[in-house]
C-alpha positions in Angstrom: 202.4 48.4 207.4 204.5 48.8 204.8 202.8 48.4 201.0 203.5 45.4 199.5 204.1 44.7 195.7 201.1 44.3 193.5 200.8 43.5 189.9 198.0 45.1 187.7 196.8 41.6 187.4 196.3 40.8 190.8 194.9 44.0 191.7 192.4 43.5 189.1 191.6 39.9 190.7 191.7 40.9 194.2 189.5 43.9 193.8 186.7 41.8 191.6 186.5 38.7 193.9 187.5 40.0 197.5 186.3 38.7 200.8 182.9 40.6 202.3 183.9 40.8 206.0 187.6 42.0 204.7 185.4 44.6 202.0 183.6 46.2 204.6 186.9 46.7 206.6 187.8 48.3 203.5 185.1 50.2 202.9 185.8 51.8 206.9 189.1 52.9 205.7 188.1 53.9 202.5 185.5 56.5 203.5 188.8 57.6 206.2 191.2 58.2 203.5 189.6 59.8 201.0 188.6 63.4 200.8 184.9 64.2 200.8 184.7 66.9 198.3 181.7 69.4 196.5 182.5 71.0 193.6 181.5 67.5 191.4 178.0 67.8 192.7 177.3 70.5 194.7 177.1 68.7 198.0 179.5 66.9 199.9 180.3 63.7 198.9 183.0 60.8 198.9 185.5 61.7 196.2 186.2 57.9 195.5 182.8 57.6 195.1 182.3 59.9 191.9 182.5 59.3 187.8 184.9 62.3 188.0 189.0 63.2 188.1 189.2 65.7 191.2 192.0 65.7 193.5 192.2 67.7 196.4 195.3 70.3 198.0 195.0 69.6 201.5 196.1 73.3 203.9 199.7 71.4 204.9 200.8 71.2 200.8 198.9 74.9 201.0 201.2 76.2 203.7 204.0 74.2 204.5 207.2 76.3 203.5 205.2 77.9 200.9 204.9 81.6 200.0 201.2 81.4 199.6 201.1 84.4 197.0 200.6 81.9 193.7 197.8 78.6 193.4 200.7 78.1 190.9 202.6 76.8 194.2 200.1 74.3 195.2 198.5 73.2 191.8 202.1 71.9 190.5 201.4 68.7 191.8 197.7 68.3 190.9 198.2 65.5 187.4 196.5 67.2 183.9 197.1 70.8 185.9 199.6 72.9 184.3 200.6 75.6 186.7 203.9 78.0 185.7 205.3 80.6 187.9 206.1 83.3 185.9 208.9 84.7 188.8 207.1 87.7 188.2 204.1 89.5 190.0 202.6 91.8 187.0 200.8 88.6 185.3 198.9 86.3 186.6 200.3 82.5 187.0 199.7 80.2 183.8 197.0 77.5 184.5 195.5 75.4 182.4 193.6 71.6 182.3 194.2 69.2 180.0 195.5 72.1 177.8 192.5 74.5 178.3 193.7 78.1 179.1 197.4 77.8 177.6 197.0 80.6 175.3 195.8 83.0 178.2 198.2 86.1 178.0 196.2 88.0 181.0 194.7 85.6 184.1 193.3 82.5 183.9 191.2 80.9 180.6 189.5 77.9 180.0 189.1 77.3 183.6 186.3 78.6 186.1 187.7 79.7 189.7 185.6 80.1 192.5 186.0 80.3 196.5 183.4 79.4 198.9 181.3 78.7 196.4 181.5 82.2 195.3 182.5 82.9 191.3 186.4 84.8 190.6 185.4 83.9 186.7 183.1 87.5 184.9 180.6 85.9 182.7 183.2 86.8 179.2 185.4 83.7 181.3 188.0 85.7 182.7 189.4 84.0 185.7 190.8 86.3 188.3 192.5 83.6 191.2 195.1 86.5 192.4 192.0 88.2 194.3 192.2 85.2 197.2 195.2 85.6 200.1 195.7 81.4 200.0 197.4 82.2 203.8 193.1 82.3 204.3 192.3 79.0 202.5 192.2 75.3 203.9 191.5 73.3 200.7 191.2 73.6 197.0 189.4 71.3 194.9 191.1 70.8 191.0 188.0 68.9 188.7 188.9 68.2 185.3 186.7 66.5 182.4 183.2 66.9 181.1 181.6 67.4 184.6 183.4 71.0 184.3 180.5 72.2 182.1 177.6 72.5 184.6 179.5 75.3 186.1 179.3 77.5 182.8 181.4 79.4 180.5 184.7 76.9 180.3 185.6 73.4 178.7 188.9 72.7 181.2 187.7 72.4 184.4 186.9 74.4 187.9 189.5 74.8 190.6 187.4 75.9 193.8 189.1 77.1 197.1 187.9 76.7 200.6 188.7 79.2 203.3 189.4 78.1 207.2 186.6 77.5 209.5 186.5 79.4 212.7 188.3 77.4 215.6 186.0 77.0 218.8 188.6 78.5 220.7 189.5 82.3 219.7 192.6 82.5 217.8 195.4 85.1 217.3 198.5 84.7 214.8 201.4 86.1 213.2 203.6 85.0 210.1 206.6 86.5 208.7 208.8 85.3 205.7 211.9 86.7 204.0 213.7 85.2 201.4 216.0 85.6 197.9 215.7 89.2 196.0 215.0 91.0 199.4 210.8 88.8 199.3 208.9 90.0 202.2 205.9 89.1 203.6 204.0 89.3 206.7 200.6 87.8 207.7 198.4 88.7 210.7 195.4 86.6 211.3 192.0 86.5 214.0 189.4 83.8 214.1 186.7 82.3 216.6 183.5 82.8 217.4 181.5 84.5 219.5 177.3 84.7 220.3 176.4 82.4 217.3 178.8 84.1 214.8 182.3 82.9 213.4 185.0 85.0 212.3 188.1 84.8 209.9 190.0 87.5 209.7 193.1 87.3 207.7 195.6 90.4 206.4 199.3 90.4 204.6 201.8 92.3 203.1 203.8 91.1 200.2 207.1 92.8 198.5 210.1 91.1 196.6 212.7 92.7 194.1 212.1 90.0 192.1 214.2 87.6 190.3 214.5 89.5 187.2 215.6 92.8 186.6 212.6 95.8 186.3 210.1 93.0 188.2 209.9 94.5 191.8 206.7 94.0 192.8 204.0 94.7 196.3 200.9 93.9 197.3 198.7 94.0 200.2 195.8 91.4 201.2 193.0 91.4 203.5 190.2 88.9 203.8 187.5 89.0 206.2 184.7 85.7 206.6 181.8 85.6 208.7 179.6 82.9 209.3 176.1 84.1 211.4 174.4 80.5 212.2 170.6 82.3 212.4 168.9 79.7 213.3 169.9 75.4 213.3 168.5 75.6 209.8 169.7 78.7 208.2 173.1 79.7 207.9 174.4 83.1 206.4 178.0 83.2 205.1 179.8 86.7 204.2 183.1 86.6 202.5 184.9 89.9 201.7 188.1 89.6 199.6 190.2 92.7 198.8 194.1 93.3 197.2 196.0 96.3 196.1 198.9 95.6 194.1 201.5 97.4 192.2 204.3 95.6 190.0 206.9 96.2 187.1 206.7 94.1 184.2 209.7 92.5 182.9 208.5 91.1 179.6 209.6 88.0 177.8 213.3 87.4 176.1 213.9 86.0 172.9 216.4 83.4 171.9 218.7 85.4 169.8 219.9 88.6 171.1 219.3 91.5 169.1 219.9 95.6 168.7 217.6 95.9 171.7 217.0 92.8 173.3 219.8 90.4 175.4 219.1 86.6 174.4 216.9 84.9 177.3 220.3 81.9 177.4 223.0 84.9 177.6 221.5 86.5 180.6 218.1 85.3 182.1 217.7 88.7 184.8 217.7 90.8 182.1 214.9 92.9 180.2 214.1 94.0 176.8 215.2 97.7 176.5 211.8 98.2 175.6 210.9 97.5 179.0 213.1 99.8 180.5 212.0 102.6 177.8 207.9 102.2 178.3 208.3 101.8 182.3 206.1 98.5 181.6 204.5 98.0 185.1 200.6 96.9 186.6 198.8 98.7 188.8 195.8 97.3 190.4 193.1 96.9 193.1 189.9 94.6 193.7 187.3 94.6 196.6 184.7 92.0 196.3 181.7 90.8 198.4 180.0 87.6 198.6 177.2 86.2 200.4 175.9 82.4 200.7 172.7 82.1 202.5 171.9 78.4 203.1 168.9 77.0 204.4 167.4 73.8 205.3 163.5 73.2 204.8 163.9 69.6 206.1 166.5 66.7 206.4 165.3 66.2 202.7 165.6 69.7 201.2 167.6 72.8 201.5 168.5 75.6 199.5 171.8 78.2 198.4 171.4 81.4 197.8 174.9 83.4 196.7 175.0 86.9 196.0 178.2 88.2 195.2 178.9 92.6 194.2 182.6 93.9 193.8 184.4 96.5 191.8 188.6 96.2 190.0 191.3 99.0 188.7 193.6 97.8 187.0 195.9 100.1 184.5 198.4 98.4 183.0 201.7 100.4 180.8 202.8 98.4 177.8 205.3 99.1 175.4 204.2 99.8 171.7 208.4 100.2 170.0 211.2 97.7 170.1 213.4 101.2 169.4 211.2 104.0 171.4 210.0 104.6 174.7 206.3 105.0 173.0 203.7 102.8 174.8 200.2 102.6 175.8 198.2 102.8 179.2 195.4 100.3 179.6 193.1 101.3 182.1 190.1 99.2 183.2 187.5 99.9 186.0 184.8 97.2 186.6 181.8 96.5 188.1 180.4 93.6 188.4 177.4 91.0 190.5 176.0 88.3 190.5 173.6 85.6 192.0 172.9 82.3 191.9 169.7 80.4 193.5 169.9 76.5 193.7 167.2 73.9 195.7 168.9 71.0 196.5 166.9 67.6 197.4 168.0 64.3 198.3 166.8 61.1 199.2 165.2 57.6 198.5 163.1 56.6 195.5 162.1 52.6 194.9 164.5 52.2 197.7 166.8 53.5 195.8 168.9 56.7 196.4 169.4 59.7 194.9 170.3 63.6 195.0 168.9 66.0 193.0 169.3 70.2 192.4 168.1 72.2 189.9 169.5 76.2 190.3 169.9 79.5 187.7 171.9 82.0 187.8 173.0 85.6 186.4 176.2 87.6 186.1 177.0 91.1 184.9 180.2 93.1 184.4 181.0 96.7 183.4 184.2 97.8 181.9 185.1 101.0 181.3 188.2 100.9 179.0 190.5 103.6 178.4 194.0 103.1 176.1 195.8 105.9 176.0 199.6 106.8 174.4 202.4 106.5 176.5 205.6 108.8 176.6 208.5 107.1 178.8 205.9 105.2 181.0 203.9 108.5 181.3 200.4 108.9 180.0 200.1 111.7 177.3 196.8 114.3 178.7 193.3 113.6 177.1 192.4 117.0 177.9 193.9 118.4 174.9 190.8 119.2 172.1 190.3 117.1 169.9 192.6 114.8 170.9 195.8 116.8 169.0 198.6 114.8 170.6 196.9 111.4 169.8 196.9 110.6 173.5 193.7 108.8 173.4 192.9 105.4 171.5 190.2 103.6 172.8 187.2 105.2 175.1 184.6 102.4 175.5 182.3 100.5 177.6 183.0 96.5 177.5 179.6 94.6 179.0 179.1 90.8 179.1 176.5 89.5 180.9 175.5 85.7 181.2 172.1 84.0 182.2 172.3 79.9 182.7 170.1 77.6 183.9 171.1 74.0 185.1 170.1 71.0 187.1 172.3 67.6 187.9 171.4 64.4 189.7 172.9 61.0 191.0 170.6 57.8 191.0 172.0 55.0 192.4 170.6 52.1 190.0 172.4 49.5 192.5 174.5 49.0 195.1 177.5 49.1 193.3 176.3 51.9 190.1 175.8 55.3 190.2 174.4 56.8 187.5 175.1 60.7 187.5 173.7 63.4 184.6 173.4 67.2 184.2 172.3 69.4 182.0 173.4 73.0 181.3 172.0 75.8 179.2 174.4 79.1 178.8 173.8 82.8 176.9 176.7 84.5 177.5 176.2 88.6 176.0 179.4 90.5 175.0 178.4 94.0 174.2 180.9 96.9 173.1 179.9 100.8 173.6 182.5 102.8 171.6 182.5 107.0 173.1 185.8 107.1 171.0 183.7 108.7 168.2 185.4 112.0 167.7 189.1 113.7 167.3 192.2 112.8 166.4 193.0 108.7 165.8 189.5 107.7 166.0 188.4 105.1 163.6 184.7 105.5 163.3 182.1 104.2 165.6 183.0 100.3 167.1 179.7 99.7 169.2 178.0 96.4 168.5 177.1 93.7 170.5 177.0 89.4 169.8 175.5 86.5 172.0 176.5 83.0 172.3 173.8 80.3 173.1 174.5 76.6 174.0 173.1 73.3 175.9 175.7 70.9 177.5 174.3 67.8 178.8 177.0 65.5 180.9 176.2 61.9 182.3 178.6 59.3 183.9 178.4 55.8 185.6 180.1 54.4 188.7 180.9 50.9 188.9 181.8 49.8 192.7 183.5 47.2 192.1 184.0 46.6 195.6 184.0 48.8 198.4 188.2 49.2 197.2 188.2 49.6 193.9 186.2 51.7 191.5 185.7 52.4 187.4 183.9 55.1 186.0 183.3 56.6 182.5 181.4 59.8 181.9 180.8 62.1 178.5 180.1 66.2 178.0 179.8 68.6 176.0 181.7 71.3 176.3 181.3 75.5 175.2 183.6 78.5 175.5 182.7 82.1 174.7 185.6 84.1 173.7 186.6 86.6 176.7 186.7 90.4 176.1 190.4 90.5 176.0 190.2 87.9 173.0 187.5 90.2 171.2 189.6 93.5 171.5 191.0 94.0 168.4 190.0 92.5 165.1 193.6 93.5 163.7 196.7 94.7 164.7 196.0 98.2 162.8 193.3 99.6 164.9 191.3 99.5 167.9 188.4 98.1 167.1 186.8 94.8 168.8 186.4 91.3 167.1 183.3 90.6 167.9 183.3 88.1 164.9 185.0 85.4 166.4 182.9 82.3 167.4 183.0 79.9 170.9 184.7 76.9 170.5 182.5 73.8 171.4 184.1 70.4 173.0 183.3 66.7 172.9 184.6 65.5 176.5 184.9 61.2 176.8 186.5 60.1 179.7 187.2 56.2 181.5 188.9 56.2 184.7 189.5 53.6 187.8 190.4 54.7 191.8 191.8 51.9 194.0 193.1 51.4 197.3 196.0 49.5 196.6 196.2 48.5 200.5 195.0 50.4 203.4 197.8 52.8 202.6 197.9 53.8 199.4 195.3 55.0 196.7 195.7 55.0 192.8 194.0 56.9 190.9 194.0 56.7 186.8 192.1 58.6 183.9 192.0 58.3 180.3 190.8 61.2 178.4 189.9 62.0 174.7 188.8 65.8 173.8 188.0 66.7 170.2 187.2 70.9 169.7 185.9 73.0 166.9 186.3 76.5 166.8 189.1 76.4 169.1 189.5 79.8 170.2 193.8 80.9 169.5 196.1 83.8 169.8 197.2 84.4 166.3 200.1 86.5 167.8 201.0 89.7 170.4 202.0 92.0 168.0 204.9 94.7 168.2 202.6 97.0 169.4 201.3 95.0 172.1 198.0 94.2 171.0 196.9 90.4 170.9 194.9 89.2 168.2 192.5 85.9 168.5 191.1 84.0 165.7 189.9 80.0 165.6 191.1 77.2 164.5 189.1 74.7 162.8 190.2 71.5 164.8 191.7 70.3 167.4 191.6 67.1 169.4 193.3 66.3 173.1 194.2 62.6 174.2 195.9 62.4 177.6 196.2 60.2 180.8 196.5 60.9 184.2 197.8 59.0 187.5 198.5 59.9 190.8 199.7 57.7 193.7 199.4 58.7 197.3 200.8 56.1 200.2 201.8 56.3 203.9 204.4 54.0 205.5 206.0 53.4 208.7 207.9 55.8 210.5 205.9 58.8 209.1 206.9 58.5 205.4 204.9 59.1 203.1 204.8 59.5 199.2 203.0 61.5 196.9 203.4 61.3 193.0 201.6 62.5 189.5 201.7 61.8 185.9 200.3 63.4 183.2 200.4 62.6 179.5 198.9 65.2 177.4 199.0 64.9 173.1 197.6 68.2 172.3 197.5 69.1 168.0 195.9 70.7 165.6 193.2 68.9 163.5 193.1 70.5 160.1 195.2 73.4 158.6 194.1 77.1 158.9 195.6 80.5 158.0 195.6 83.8 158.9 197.7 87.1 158.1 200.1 88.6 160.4 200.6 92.2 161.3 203.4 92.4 159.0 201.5 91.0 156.1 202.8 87.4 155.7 200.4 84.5 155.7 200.8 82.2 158.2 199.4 78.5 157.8 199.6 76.3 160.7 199.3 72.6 159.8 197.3 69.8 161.1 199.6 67.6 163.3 201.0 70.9 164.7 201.0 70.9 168.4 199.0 73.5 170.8 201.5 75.8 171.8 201.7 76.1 175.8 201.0 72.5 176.4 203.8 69.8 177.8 203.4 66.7 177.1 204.9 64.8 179.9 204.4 66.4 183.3 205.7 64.5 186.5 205.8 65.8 190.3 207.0 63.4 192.8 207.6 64.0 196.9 208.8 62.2 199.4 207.9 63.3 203.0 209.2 62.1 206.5 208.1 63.3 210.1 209.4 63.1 213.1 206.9 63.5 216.2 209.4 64.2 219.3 210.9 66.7 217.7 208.2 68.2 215.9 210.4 68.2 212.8 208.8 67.6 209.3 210.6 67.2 205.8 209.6 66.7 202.2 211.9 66.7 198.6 209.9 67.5 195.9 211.0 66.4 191.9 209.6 67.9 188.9 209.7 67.7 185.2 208.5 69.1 182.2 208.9 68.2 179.1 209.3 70.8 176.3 206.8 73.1 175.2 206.4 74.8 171.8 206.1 78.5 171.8 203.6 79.4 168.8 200.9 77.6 166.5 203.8 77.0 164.3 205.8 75.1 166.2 208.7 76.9 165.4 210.8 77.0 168.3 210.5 75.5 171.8 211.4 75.8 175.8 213.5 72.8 177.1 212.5 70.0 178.9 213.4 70.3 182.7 213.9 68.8 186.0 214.1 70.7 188.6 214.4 69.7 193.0 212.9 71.2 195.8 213.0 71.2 199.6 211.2 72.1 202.2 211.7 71.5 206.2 210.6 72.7 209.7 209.9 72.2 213.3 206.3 72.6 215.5 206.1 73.4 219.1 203.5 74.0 221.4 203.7 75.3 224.6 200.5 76.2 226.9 198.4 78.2 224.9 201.6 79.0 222.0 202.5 77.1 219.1 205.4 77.9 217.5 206.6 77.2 213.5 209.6 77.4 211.9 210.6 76.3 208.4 212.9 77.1 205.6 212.6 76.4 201.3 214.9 75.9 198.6 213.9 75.8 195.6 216.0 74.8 192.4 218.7 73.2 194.7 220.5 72.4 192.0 220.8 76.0 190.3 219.0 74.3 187.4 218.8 77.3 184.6 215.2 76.9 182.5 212.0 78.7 181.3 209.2 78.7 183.5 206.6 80.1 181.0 206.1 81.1 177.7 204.7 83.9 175.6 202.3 82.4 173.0 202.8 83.6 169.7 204.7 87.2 170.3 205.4 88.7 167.7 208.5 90.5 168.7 210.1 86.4 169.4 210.3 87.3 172.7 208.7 83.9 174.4 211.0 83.0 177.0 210.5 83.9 180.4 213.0 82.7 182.7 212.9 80.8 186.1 214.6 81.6 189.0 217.4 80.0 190.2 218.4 78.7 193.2 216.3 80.7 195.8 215.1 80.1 199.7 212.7 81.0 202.0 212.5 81.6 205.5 210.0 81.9 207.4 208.3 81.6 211.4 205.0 81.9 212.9 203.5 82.6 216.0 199.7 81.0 217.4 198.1 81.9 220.6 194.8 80.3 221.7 193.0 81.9 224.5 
């Protein structure tokens, strides 16, 4: 059936005084269609259903003619998500809600990223999402808004990821892909079960020259999930996750060439000379381990426990000259764990139901933190006494620890409202241990240590309308800590940590309305209004690569969201977002630069990072007796400022993509073959920014046109 034309006004009437025979129909193919999800509450429940904006990536928008190496891939068309691909491997994607996490330089900010339940965030808020293989997952959940806050440390929102369920038929599998600038990459995969256990096995191999020049890049994946169903009541879930990566860093391009840098608009491949100088380049690796112990005391009452234990290298080479081939070496090893305990309960009370949990939990991480001078990419020895040649800058331990405690519950009042409420209390503990105390370039001792306390209560209402058509409205408070990357430097002079800056605390109110427009197509809309004090910024990356973070006194958000989703005849089906984001600066505030000026930014300026219009639109077709699938994919951005002055900006864009392929199965085979284009128009634009860089260079360019290609092979025993 093919959906029919409806004014707002009519699907305002038809929703409020629709027939009860026709509304339980409804209601059938409501509870079909929509995606039953559990990062709002903790436990699986009807998406529609909930005073919350969450959408989910099914594994087919995942997968399908995808590279899987980036959420930046899948989380484009997720509305109030901005997701950039940086075309480059040595930084993590850009991702940020509702404007949360735009300033991030290094991962993910302002955001909280977890898989199976499992936390990729430290307790500082540093979001690592690069540790998953997305070839393992089958869903990801994106919640925005006020409800964000009972998971912690961030004031944007939680993106969780799912990983495949065993098959009950034993599973083997093999993927390869090859595309533009010689991108390789091959998966190999296991699953089933066997004696009461399932299995996941997943492993890949990634390599690409990259788009720009000096951005080659590899990196290997392997992720291993077992499920061991102890009894009917308790289930034990392990879920090991583990990447070794190495990639060159191309760095950003200004507008205007200069003596030592082409202009971003002359040549897009190319690299500061700085780059080439320094060798800028990433080296890293990450193991992690995570265990979920469920059990079930009763059909009333169960409980989660998650224990989680891992370790990360990372040593990145950065260029300190514009003129030189002086840099530095950041090197970082971390240990961190965590656990989390949570007794969940549900039920009737008054004849009225209800769920209920209550949990705490606790997270630690060690970093020891070397930065040591760079010659030509090469580390200058620390052996020498006294530190003579200056090769060592910073010797210290980073901890931050948090402790929360929370509980959240649903009461439904009526048959048709929900009343939902949580409450979170966070201590988040950044501590600094400086060995650095002695030698040449030392500045005196750096330890010290500063704690953040706060209590965010969130509540929100559901009004059912009918079984078709839902309104909610909700309100939070929000709280974010500064990460230790934000507190590393106090000034662009010397190495010591700014442990002086404060966390920004949000007001979150939000109205929003889900309807099924017919049985085909679901609507979803959300009003937002977000007002912050203390915003946490990046001031500016300074020449010598050092970031500096301060906050701003005000800021406020105001945005709307919308998504569409239908299916026609014929296999067609549509899929389209809308996001309108006005992100500013409430009140002036100043600051001095590394070169001495003083900088005010002006109320009314806008938060660099953020777009204000963001639109994804796709249009898919199948075709059954061929096993042939299609989709063309729109998108545009509108333009984005580069610093807190506003002073320059990226384009807007619009860019098209396309993606195809065929299925076959043949006894116990099944067969895949698709192909990508992305850019098909060879549209030239940036696809992220630098905020702030004090060197101008804030452009980094996308790719242009570019395919993939790629085939798969499944045998089930």
């Amino acid at each position: 059936m093919r959906a029919p034309r409806f004014t707002p006004l009519y699907i305002a009437l038809s929703a409020a005084f629709a027939n009860p025979s026709q509304a339980m129909a409804d209601e059938e193919q409501t509870l079909t269609l929509s995606p039953v999800v559990v990062t709002a509450t903790r436990q699986a429940q009807n998406s529609f259903d909930l005073p919350v904006a969450i959408d989910v990536v099914e594994q087919k928008n995942i997968k399908d003619g995808q590279l899987q190496m980036n959420l930046s891939e899948s989380l484009i068309r997720v509305p109030g998500i901005t997701a950039q691909n940086r075309t480059q491997q040595a930084q993590d994607p850009q991702i940020s809600s509702r404007g949360f996490g735009s300033r991030s330089s290094f991962g993910v900010r302002g955001v909280r990223v977890y898989v199976d339940g499992i936390p990729l965030t430290m307790p500082d808020g540093q979001g690592q999402p690069g540790v998953v293989d997305l070839s393992s997952i089958k869903s990801i959940e994106v919640m925005r808004g006020p409800f964000s806050s009972l998971y912690g440390n961030s004031s944007g929102g939680v993106i969780q990821m799912f990983t495949r369920n065993a098959p009950a038929t034993p599973t083997l599998g093999a993927t390869t892909m090859f595309g533009s600038y010689d991108t390789k990459r091959e998966i190999m995969e296991a699953a089933g079960q066997y004696e009461g256990m399932e299995y996941m096995l997943n492993i890949s191999n990634f390599s690409s020259d990259g788009y720009r020049n000096h951005s080659t890049s590899d990196k290997q994946m392997a992720t291993a999930k077992f499920k061991f169903n102890i009894t009917e009541d308790t289930k034990l879930t392990t879920l090991v996750n583990w990447f070794q990566q190495d990639a060159q860093d191309p760095l950003g391009l200004p507008r205007v060439a200069t003596a030592n840098d082409p202009s971003v608009f002359n040549n897009p491949k190319a690299v500061p000379n700085s780059a080439l100088r320094a060798d800028t380049r990433v080296s890293r690796s990450h193991t992690q381990v995570g265990f979920n112990l469920e059990h079930a005391f009763n059909e009333n009452n169960s409980i989660n426990f998650v224990n989680y234990v891992g370790t990360r290298e990372n040593l990145q080479y950065l260029s300190t000259s514009a003129t030189t081939s002086v840099g530095r070496a950041s090197q970082i090893s971390r240990e961190f764990w965590g656990t989390d305990l949570r007794w969940n309960n549900h039920g009737e009370v008054f004849g009225k139901k209800y769920n209920f949990y209550i949990g705490a939990n606790y997270g630690k991480s060690t970093d020891t933190r070397l930065d040591i001078n760079t010659d030509g990419g090469v580390k200058r020895s620390t052996s020498v006494a006294n530190n003579a040649n200056n090769a060592l800058n910073r010797d210290e331990d980073n901890i931050s620890t948090n402790y929360d405690r929370y509980v959240q519950g649903m009461l439904s009042a009526t048959e048709s409202i929900d009343i939902h409420a949580g409450l979170r209390r966070t201590k988040v503990n950044l501590e600094v241990k400086d060995r650095f105390l002695t030698g040449t370039g030392n500045n005196g001792n750096n330890s010290g240590n500063v704690s953040y306390e706060k209590t965010n209560p969130v509540a929100g209402i559901v009004w059912k309308v009918t079984p078709t058509f839902n309104l909610y409205a909700n309100y939070g408070k929000g709280f974010e800590t500064p990460t230790f990357i934000e507190a590393a430097y106090d000034a662009t002079t010397n190495g010591a940590p700014n442990l002086n800056l404060k966390s920004s605390k949000s007001q979150n109110y939000e109205v929003g309305a889900k309807a099924y427009l017919n049985d085909d197509t679901l609507a979803t809309i959300s009003v937002f209004k977000i007002d912050t004090d203390d915003e946490i910024v990046l001031r500016e990356t300074s020449a010598a690569n050092r970031s500096i973070y301060g906050n701003a006194k005000q800021t406020k958000r105001k945005g709307v969201e919308l998504s569409l989703n239908s299916q026609f005849d014929n296999n067609i089906s549509t899929y389209l977002s809308y996001s309108v984001l006005d992100a500013e600066f409430d009140s002036d505030f100043s600051y001095i630069t590394s070169s001495g000026a003083t900088r005010t930014v002006e109320s009314g300026n806008k938060i660099p990072g953020t777009y204000r219009n963001q639109l994804y639109g796709e249009v898919a077709w199948k075709y059954a007796p061929l096993g042939f699938y299609s989709a063309l994919e729109g998108r545009y951005n509108s333009k984005v400022y580069v610093d807190d002055l506003n002073s320059d900006s990226a384009s807007s864009y619009t860019i098209f993509n396309m993606r195809a392929g065929f299925e076959q199965t043949l006894s116990h085979w099944s067969f895949r073959e698709y192909i990508r284009i992305e850019n098909m128009f060879d549209r030239e634009y940036i696809g992220a920014i630098r905020v702030n860089d004090a060197n101008l260079r804030f452009f980094e360019p996308a790719a242009g046109r570019n395919y993939l290609l790629g085939l798969s092979a499944q045998y089930k025993f």
